[in-house]
C-alpha positions as CSV (number, residue, x, y, z in Angstrom):
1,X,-17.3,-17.1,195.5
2,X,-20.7,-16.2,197.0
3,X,-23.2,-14.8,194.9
4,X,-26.3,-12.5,196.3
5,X,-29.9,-13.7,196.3
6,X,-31.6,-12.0,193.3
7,X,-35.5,-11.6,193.5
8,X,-37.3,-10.9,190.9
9,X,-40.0,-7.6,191.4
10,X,-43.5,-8.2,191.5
11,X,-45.6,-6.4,189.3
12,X,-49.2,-5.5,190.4
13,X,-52.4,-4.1,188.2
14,X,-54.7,-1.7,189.7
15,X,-58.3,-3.2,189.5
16,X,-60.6,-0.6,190.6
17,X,-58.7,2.1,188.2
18,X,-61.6,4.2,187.1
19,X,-62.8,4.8,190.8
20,X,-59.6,5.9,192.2
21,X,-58.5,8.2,189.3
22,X,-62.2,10.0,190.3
23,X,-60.5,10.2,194.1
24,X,-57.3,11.6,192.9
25,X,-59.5,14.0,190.7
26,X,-61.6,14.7,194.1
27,X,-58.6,15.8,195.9
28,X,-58.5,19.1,193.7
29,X,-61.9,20.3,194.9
30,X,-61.8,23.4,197.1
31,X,-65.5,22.0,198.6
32,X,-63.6,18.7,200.0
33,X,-61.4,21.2,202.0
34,X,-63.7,23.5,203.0
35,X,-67.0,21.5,203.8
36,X,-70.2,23.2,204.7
37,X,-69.6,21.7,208.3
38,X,-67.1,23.6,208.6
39,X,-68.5,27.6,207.0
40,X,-71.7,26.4,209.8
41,X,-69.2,26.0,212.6
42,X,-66.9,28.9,211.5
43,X,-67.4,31.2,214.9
44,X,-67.6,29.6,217.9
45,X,-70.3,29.5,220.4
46,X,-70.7,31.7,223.2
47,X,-69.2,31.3,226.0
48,X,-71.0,33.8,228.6
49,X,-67.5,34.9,230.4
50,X,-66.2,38.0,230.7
51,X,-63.5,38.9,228.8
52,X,-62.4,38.6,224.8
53,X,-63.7,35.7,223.1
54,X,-62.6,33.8,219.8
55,X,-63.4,35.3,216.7
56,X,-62.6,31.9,214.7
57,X,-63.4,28.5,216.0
58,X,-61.1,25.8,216.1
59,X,-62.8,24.0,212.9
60,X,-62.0,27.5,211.3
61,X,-58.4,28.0,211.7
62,X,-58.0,23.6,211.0
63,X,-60.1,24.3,207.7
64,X,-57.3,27.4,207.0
65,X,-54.1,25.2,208.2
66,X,-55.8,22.5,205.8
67,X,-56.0,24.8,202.7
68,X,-52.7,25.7,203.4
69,X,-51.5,22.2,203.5
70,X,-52.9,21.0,200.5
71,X,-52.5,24.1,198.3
72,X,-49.0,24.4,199.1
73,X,-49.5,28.0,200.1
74,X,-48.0,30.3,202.6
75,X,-49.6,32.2,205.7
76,X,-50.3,35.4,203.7
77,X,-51.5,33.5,200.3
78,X,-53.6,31.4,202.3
79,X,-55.5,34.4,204.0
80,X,-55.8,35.7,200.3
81,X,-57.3,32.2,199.5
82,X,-60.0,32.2,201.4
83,X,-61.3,35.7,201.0
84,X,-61.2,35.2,197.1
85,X,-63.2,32.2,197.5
86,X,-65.7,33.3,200.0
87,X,-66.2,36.6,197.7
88,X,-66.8,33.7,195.4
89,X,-69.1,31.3,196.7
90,X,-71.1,34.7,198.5
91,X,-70.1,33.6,201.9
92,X,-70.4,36.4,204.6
93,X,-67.7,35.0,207.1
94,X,-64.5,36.6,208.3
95,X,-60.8,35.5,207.6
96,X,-58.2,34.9,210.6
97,X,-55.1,36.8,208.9
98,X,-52.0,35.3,209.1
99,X,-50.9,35.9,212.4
100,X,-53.9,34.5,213.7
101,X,-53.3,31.4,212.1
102,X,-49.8,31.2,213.1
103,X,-50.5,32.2,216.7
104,X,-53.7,29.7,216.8
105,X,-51.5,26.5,215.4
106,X,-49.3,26.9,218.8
107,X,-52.4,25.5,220.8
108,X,-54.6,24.0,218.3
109,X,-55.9,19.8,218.7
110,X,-56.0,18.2,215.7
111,X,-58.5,14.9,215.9
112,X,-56.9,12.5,213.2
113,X,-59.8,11.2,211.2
114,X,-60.3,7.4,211.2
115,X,-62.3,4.7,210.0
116,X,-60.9,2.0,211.0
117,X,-62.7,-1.0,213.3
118,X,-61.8,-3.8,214.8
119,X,-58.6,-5.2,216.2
120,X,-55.8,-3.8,214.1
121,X,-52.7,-4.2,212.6
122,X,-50.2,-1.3,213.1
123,X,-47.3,-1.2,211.3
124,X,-45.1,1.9,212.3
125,X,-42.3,4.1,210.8
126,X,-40.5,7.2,211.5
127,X,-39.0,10.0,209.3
128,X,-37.4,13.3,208.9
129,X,-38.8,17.0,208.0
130,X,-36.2,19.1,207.1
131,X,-36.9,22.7,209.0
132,X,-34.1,24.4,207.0
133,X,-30.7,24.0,205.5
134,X,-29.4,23.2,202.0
135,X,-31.0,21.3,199.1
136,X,-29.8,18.2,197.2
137,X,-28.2,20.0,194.8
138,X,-26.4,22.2,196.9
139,X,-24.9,19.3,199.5
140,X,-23.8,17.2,196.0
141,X,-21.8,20.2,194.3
142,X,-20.5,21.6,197.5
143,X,-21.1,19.6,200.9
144,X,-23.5,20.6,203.8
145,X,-23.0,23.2,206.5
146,X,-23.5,23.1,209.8
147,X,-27.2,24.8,210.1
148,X,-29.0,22.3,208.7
149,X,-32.2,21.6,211.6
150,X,-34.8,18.3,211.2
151,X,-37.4,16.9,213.1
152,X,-38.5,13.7,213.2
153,X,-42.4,12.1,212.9
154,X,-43.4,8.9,213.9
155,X,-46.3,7.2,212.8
156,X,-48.5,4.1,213.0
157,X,-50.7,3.5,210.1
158,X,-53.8,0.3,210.3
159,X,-52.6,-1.9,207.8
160,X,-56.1,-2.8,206.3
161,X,-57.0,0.7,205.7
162,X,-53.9,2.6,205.1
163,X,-55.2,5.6,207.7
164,X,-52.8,7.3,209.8
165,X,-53.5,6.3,213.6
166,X,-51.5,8.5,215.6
167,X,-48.6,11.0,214.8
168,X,-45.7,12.3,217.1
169,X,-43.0,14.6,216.1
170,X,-39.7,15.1,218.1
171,X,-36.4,16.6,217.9
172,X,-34.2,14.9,215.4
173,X,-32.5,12.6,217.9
174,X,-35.3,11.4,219.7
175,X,-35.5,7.8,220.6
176,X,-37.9,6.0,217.9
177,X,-39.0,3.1,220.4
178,X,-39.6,5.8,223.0
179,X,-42.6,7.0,221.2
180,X,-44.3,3.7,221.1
181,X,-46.8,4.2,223.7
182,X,-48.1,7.6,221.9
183,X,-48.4,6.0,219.0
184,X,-50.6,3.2,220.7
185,X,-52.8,5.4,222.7
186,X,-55.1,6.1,220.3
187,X,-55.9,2.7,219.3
188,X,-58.2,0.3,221.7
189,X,-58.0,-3.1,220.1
190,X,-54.7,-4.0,218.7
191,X,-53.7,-7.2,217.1
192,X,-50.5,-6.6,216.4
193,X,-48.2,-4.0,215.8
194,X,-44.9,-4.4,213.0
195,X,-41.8,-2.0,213.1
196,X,-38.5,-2.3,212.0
197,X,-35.1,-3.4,214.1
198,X,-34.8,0.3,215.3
199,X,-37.9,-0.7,218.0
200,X,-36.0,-3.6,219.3
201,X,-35.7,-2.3,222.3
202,X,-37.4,-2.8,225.7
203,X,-39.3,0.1,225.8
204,X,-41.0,-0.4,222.7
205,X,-41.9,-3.9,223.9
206,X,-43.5,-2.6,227.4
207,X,-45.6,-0.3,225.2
208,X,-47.0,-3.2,223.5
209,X,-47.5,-4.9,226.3
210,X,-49.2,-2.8,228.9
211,X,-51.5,-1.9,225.7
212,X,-52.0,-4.8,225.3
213,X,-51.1,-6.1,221.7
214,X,-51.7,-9.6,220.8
215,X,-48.5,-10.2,218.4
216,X,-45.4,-8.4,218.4
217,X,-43.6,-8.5,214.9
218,X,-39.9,-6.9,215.5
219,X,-37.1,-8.5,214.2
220,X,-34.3,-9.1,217.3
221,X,-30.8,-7.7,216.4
222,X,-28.7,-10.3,214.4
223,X,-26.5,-10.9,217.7
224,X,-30.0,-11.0,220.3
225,X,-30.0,-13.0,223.1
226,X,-32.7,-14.3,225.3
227,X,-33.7,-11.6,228.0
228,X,-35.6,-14.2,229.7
229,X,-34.9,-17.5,230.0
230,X,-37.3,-20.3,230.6
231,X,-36.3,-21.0,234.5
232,X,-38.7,-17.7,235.3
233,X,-42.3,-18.2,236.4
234,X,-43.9,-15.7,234.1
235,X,-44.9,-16.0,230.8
236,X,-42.1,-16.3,227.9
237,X,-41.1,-12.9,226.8
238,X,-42.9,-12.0,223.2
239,X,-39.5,-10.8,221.8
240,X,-38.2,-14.2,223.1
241,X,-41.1,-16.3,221.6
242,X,-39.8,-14.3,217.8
243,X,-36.2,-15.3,218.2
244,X,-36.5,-18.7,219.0
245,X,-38.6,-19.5,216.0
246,X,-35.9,-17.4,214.2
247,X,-33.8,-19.8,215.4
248,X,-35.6,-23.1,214.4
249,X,-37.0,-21.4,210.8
250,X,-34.5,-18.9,209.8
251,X,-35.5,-15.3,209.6
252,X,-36.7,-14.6,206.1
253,X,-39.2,-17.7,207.1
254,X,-40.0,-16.1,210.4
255,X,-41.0,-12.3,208.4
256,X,-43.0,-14.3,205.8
257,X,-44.8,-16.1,208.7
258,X,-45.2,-13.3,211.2
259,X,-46.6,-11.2,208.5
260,X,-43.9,-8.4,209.1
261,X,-43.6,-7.5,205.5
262,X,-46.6,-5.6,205.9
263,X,-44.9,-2.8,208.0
264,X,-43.6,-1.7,204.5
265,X,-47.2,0.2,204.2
266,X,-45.9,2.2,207.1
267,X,-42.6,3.6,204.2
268,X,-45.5,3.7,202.0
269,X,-47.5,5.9,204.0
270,X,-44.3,8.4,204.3
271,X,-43.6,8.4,200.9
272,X,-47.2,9.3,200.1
273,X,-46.8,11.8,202.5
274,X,-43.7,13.5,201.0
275,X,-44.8,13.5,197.8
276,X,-48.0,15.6,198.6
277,X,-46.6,17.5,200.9
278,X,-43.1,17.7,200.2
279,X,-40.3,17.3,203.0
280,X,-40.2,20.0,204.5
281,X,-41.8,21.8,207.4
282,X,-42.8,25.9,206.9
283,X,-43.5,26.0,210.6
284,X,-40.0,27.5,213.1
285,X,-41.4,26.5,216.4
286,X,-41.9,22.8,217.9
287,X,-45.1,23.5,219.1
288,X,-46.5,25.1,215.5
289,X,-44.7,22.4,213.7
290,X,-46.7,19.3,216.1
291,X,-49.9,21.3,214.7
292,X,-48.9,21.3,210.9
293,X,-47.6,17.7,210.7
294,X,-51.0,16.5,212.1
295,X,-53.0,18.7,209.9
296,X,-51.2,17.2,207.0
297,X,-51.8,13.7,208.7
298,X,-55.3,14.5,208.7
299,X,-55.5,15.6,205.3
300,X,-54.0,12.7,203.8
301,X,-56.8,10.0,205.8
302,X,-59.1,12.5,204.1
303,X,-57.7,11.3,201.0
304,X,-57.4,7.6,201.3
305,X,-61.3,7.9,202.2
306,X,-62.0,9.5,199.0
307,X,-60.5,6.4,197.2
308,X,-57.3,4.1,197.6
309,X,-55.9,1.6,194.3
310,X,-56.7,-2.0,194.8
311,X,-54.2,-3.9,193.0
312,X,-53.1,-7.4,192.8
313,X,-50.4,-9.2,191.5
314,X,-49.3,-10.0,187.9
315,X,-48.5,-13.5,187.2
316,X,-45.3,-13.2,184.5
């Protein structure tokens, strides 16, 4: 009779309490969403060609997709938002309507905002958005129907820092270690990069390397073999290197080692994002959906600058 491995949870105490309850307090304001960089930069400049122009910059319709985001609000609401509050703070400024936002989100380039120096450590994750179908409830009474659409979003987050490096999002059956290289691009020193078995695949490993990254943390399948053996000329392969020391130490030694337990910051990063912004997208179309996911992205590095828990762990 075998019996599993039981291991006990660690507990953990959040030192710096009285700073980040001010942040989560912080993340309420309407003036962190709509900074006075942005009301200054609300029309655009000029662009001497014949033709219609803008009326609304790109900073203006991001600060309106942000509000949205964060607010929880739909197209209309959020055009009603921002009127009410610019009647309120006195500022003389027009509001895109709805279908300018919507329309606007199609095109729009969403810069991820980021902190973060240095060589990294990426650890990266993927998800799904549901785009419609039935609830919870619904598919435990009854069962699920057929029209039930998803996408998927892949991220890499910096370990240190907790920010959101790069984003994708795809169809629902898109290949996770195909999007590897995306998520790299925006990155120029890397250290290493953590993902689960799902990247263990040779794509995912060329990304790294033409990058290149440093260390490679992703666990071979249980029944890997070598994909280059030692007779070759070049270098030994860095997915190679990671199952022969699983070989000699075992593989629970190898993720303690290799420091792969970090890339559970990545699941953390998701479930921070679904519980601010819920799991599900309001956008139809691919392109509109891209833009919202990012915005969202964005928002949330917004927050983890305001203020992020630092805990440690309790000795029981």
């Amino acid at each position: 009779m075998t019996s599993k491995r039981q291991t006990k949870k660690i507990k953990y105490r959040v030192e710096n309490w009285r700073e980040y309850n001010a942040s989560l307090v912080q993340r309420g304001s309407v003036t962190v969403w709509i900074a006075a960089e942005d009301v200054n930069a609300w029309t655009p400049a000029k662009t001497g060609q014949r033709g219609g122009q803008y009326q609304y910059s790109d900073a203006a319709i991001q600060c309106a997709l942000t509000v949205k985001s964060v607010y929880h609000l739909p197209l209309r609401a959020t055009e009603g938002f921002l009127r009410s509050w610019f009647a309120l703070a006195g500022v003389n400024l027009p509001v895109p309507d709805y279908t300018t936002l919507s329309r606007r989100a199609q095109h729009l380039v969403v810069a991820l905002p980021r902190r973060a120096q240095g060589a990294l450590h990426l650890v990266i994750d993927s998800s799904g958005l549901k785009v419609y179908g039935e609830g919870e409830w619904k598919v435990r009474q009854r069962g699920y129907g057929r029209h039930r659409t998803w996408r998927k979003f892949h991220i890499s987050v910096a370990e240190r820092t907790l920010e959101i490096q790069e984003v994708t999002v795809t169809e629902a059956g898109e290949d996770d270690a195909g999007q590897v290289a995306d998520l790299l691009r925006a990155s120029l020193q890397i250290d290493q990069v953590s993902a689960d078995g799902a990247y263990d695949k040779r794509k995912a490993y060329d990304a790294c390397q033409q990058h290149p990254v440093a260390h490679i943390a992703i666990p071979p399948r249980r029944n890997a073999r070598i994909w280059q053996h030692g007779n070759r000329r070049a270098a030994p392969h860095p997915r190679d290197l990671n199952l022969r020391r699983i070989r000699a130490v075992g593989r629970r030694a190898w993720k303690r080692e290799s420091g792969y337990h970090r890339r559970s910051l990545a699941e953390t990063t998701v479930f921070r994002f679904k519980t601010i912004f819920g799991a599900m997208l309001a956008a139809r179309l691919l392109p509109q959906q891209r833009t919202e996911v990012r915005v969202k992205c964005a928002a949330l590095n917004r927050m983890a600058h305001l203020g992020l828990p630092e805990s440690y762990p309790v000795r029981t």
